[in-house]
N, C-alpha and C positions, 0 to 999 in steps of 0.2 A: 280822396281819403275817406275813408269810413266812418260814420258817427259813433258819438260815443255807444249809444242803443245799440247799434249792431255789434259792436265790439262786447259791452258788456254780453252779449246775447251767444256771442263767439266764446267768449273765456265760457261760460255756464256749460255750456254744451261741451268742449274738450274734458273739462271737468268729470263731468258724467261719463264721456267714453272712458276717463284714464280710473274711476271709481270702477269699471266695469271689467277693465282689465287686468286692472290689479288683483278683483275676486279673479276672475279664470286663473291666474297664474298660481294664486296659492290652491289654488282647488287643484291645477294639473302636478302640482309639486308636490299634492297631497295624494294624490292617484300614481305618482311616478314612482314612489320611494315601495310602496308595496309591487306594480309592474316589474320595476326592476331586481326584486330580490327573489320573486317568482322566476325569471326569466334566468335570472343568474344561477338558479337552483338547480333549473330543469336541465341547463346544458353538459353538466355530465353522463347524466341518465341518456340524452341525445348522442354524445359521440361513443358513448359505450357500446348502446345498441346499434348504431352503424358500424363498428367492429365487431361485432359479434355475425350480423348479419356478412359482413365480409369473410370472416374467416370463415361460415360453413360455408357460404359460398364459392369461395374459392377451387374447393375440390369440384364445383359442378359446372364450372363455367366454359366450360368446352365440351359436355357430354352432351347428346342430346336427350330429350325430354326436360332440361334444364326450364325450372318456370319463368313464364315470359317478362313476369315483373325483374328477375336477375338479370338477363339476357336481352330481353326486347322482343320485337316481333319479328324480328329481321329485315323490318322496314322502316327509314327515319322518314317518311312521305308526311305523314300528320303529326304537328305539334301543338299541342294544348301550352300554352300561359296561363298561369295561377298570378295574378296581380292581387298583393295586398294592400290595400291602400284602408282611408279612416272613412267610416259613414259621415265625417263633420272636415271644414275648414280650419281657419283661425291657426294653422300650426305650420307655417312658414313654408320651405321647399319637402315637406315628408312626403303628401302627393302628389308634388309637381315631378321628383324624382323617378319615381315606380313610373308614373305613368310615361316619359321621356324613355326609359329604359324600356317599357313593354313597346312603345310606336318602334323605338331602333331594331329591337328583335325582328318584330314582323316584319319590316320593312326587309331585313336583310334575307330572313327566311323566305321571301315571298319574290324577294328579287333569286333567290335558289330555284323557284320551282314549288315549294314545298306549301302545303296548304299551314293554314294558321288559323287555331282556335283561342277564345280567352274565355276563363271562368274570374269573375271578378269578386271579390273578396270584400266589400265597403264598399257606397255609393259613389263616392269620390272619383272612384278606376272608370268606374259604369259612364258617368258623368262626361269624364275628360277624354273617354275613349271612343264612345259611342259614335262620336258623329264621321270619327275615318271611319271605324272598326265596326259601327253598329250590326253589320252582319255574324261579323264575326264572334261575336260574344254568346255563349252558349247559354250561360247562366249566371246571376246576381247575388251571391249571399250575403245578408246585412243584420244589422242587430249584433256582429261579433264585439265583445270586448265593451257591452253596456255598462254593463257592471264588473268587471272583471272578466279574463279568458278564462274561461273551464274544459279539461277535455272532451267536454260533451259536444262544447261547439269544432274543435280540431276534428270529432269525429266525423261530423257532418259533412263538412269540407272532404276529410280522407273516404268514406266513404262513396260519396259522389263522386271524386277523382276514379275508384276502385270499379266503381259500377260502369261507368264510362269504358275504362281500360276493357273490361271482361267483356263489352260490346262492341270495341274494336273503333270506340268514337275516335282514337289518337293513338300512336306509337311511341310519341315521347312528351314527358310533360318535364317543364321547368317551371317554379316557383322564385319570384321577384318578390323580393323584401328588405326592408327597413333592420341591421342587423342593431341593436344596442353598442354603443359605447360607454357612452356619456352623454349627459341632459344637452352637450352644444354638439354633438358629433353622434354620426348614422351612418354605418355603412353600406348600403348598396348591393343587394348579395341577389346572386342568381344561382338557384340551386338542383342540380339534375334531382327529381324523385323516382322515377320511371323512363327506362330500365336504372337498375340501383349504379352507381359510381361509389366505388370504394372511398372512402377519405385516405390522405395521405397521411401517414401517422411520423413521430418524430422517430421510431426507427425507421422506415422510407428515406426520410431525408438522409439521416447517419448512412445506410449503406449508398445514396448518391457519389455526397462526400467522401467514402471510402473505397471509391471506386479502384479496382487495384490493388486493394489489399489483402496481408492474408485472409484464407476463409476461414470464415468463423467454424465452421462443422454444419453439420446436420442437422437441420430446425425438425422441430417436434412432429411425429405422427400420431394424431389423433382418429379415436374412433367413434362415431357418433350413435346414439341409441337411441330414438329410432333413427332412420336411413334421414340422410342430409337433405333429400325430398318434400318429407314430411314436414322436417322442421321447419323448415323454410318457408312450407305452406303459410306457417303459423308467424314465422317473425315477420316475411317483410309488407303483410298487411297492417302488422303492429307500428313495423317500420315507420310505414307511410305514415301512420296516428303520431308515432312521436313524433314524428321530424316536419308534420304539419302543426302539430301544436307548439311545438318549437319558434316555426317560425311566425304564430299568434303573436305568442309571448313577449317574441324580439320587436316585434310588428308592433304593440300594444303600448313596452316602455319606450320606443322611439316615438310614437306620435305624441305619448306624455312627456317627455322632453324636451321633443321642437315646441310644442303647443307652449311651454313655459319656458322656455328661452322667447319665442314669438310676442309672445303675451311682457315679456317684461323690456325685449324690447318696445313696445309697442307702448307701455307705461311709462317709459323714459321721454319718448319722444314724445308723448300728451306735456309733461312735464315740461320738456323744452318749448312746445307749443304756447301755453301756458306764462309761461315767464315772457316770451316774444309777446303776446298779445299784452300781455297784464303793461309792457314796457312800453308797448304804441298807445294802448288804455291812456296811460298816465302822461306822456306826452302830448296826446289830443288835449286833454282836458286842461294841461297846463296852458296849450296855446287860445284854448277858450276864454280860459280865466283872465291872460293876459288881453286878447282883443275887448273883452270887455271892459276891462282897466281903461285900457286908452279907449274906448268911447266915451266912458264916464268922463276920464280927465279934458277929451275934447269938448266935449258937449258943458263943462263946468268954464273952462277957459272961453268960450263962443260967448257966455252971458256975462 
């Protein structure tokens, strides 16, 4: 059994950790609530622009000259991975997930045939991946989401993706991220950016569902000014900007989440610690007090 000294020496030090994490919690909670309302803002502007780029696209998608960020290369041989993970720890399974999800991709791609690149997004990816993958990792971006995401960092990211692409580093790129829910819940999202994947919109689903039904008539013909080429030039390297700052965003208020779910669990459990020791504390000391009782009263009864 331990002395009282190291016990007291025990409760001091839990103390200290549970004052430590108490700060991080209000600090990520104070980080989370602007994350999140950013993040919650952006995703319209996001699914809009992914329709918009679907619908010109649409008409191009079987012609050729069609640009190869709609269409691809014609070859799924090289795949690039976008792993978002956080430059820091302390926030429970947010990097342990990304990075499980990135080893299973490669592993199954690689059991295909198919070569496997990773561009990693926070040290954390870099870290937990490097020692299968170290080969495979192309490039490290760190410093995102210091002080908040700003499109200037999405840019960086979509840019490097863009330049890569237009040299033929990969054929297809998926991004793996942390989507927001809620401060206890992350969803898991793996997301084609290159070649473009339509989203499925909730008319898609309605005409599933209505499979068999009468036709509704003749959906609209549109004409575009300039030619659907041009445009296109122009949206889907925008594309790529929003839907990579997008998934910053979502990236950014899910580690400020886990990290203050983490951290408060983490404060409970100092708490429970805390009470258990302060309880053995006081029990040691009682049986101190008492052994020294009965030596007094033996050592009084001996004379």
């Amino acid at each position: 059994m331990p002395n009282l000294k190291d016990l007291k020496v025990r409760i001091n030090s839990v103390k200290s950790t549970q004052k430590i994490t108490s700060a991080m919690k209000m600090v990520a909670a104070a980080k989370l609530r602007r994350a999140q309302e950013n993040a919650e803002a952006a995703r319209p502007y996001a699914e809009v622009m992914e329709r918009m780029v679907a619908d010109v696209g649409e008409s191009l998608g079987g012609i050729e000259g069609a640009p190869p960020m709609l269409v691809g290369t014609g070859s799924t041989q090289i795949h690039l991975i976008v792993a978002c993970t956080a430059d820091r720890g302390l926030c429970g399974g947010f990097n342990g997930a990304i990075i499980r999800e990135v080893r299973t991709m490669a592993h199954d791609l690689k059991r295909d045939g198919k070569i496997v690149r990773i561009l990693c997004v926070g040290r954390k990816g870099r870290d937990g991946l490097k020692r299968e993958f170290g080969d495979d990792i192309v490039e490290t971006i760190e410093g995102i989401g210091r002080r908040g995401v700003e499109f200037a960092d999405a840019r960086k990211v979509a840019e490097t993706l863009i330049t890569m692409f237009d040299a033929g580093g990969f054929d297809v790129c998926t991004i793996v991220f942390n989507r927001f829910q809620s401060a206890m819940t992350q969803i898991l999202t793996s997301q084609l950016l290159i070649p473009f994947a339509a989203p499925e919109t909730a008319d898609d689903e309605a005409g599933k569902d209505s499979a068999g039904a009468d036709d509704p008539g003749p959906s609209a013909i549109f004409v575009y000014e300039p030619e659907e080429q041009e445009i296109l030039a122009e949206l889907l390297p925008k594309n790529i900007n929003q839907q990579v700052f997008q998934a910053l965003l979502e990236s950014s208020a899910s580690e400020h989440g886990a990290r203050m779910t983490s951290m408060d669990n983490a404060t409970r459990n100092a708490g429970d610690m805390i009470d258990s020791l302060t309880l053995t504390f006081n029990r040691t000391r009682q049986a101190a007090i008492t052994r020294e009782l009965i030596e007094i009263i033996s050592g009084a009864e001996a004379l």
